[in-house]
N, C-alpha and C positions, 0 to 999 in steps of 0.2 A: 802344652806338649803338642808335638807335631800328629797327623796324619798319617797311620800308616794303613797300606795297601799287602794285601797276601794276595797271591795269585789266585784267580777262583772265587776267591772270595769278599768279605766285605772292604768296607771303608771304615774302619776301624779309628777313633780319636779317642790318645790315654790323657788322663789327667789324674790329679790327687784327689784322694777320698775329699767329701764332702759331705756335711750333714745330713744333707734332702736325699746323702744315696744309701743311707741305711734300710728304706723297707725295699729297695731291690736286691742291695743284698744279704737282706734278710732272707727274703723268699727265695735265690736262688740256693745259699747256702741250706735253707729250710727241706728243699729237692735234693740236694746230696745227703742231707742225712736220710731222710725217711725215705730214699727209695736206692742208695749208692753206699757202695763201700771206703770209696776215697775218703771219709771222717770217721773213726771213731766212736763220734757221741750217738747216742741213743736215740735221745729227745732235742729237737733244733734246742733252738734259742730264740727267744725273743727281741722284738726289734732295740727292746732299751737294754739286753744284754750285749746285743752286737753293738752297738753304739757304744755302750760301755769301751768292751774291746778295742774298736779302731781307736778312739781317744787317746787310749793306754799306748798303742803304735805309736803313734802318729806324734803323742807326747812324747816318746821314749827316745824320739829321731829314727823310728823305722819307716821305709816309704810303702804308701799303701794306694796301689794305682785302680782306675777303674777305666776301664775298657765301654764306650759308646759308641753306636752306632751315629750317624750325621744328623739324623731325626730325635736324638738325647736318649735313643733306650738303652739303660745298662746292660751290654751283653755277657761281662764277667768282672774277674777283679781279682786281685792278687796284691797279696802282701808278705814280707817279711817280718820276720820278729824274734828274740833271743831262741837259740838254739838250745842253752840252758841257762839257768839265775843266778850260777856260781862267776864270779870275775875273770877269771883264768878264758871263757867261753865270750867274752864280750866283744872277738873280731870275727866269732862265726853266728849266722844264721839260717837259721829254717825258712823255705819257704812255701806258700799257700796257693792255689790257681784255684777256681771253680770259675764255670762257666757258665752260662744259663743254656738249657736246652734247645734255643732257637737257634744259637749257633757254634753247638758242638761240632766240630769237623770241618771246622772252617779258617782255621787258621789264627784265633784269636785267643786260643790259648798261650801258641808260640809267640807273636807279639808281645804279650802281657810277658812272658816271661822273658822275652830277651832285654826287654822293655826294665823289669826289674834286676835283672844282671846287674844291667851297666851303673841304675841309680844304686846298689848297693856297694860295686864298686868307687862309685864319684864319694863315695861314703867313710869308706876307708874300710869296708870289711873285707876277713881276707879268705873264708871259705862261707859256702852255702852248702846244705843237708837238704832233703828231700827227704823225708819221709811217708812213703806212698804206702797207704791201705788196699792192702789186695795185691798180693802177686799176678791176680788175672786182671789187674788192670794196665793194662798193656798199651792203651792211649797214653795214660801219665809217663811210664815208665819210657815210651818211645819220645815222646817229648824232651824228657828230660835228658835222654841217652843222643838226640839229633844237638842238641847246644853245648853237651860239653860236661856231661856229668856221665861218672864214671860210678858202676855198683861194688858197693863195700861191704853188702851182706843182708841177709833177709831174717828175722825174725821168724822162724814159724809159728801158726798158730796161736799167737799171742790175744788176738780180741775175735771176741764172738757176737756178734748182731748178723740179724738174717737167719735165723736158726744157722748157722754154721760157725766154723772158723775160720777166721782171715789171719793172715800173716803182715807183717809190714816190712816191705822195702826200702833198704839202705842205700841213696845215692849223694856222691858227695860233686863237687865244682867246686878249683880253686879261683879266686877272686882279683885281681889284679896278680900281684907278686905272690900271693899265696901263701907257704910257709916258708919262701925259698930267703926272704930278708923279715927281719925285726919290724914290729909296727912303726909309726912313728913316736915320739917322743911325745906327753900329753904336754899343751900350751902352760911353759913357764917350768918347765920343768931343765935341772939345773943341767941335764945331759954328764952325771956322775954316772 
């Protein structure tokens, strides 16, 4: 994958997950749970759980990019993955940003995600979901609302870590053609 430049900011090269980049981000991921809202889970995870996970992506034909600085250090990573397990759901997906603290506010969030746009497009999906933890988190939410996503609704209240409650927001982006035509027809199939 090519080079890309943000204004202000770094020298950012994406590429696809790889093995050797599970303990970075492990550890970045490890820093949004235990000190961030943007996840959910309680307790990280483990480096041979996240491993786990990306395989399971990356098996499934989801793209799972990782974002380096020119000197190899992971600064973030993003991925897609089923929106939900039911069939009827298998042209929309979720997608995941974390960033590593060294270069939050630097433009390598929006990279990585326009970055995964277009591959889940070249892909054939035809909506992506957002699902952001925390109403007050207003980095993801602007991010996502500067590329093209539009809010569909907020959960209140729904998960509690940090002694409080967070709420989760609903933001959706149509995907190439969107709902506006029929997927395509699966390989061999008789077009009845």
């Amino acid at each position: 994958m090519d080079d890309t430049v943000e204004p202000g900011g770094p020298t950012v090269r994406l590429r696809s997950f790889e093995e050797h980049d599970v303990a970075a981000v492990t550890a970045i991921y490890a820093g949004a749970v235990t000190h961030g809202t943007g996840s959910f889970e309680i307790d990280a995870p483990d480096e041979a759980e996240m491993a786990r996970r990306a395989k399971a992506l990356v098996e499934g034909g989801f793209p799972y990019l990782i974002a380096h600085s020119a000197e190899g250090e992971v600064l973030g990573y993003a991925y897609a993955g089923p929106y939900r397990s039911r069939p009827a759901y298998r042209f929309a997906v979720e997608d995941s940003i974390y960033v590593g603290p060294s270069a939050r506010g630097k433009g390598v969030g929006r990279i990585l995600l326009a970055r995964l746009i277009a591959e889940c497009e070249a892909r054939g999906f035809r909506q992506m979901i957002a699902v952001i933890g925390d109403s007050a988190n207003l980095a993801s939410i602007g991010l996502h609302h500067n590329l093209g996503f539009r809010l569909t609704g907020v959960f209140e209240a729904v998960g509690w870590k940090h002694e409080r409650w967070l709420d989760s927001v609903l933001m959706q982006r149509a995907l190439g053609s969107g709902g506006s035509a029929p997927p395509p027809a699966p390989a061999g199939a008789s077009g009845r």
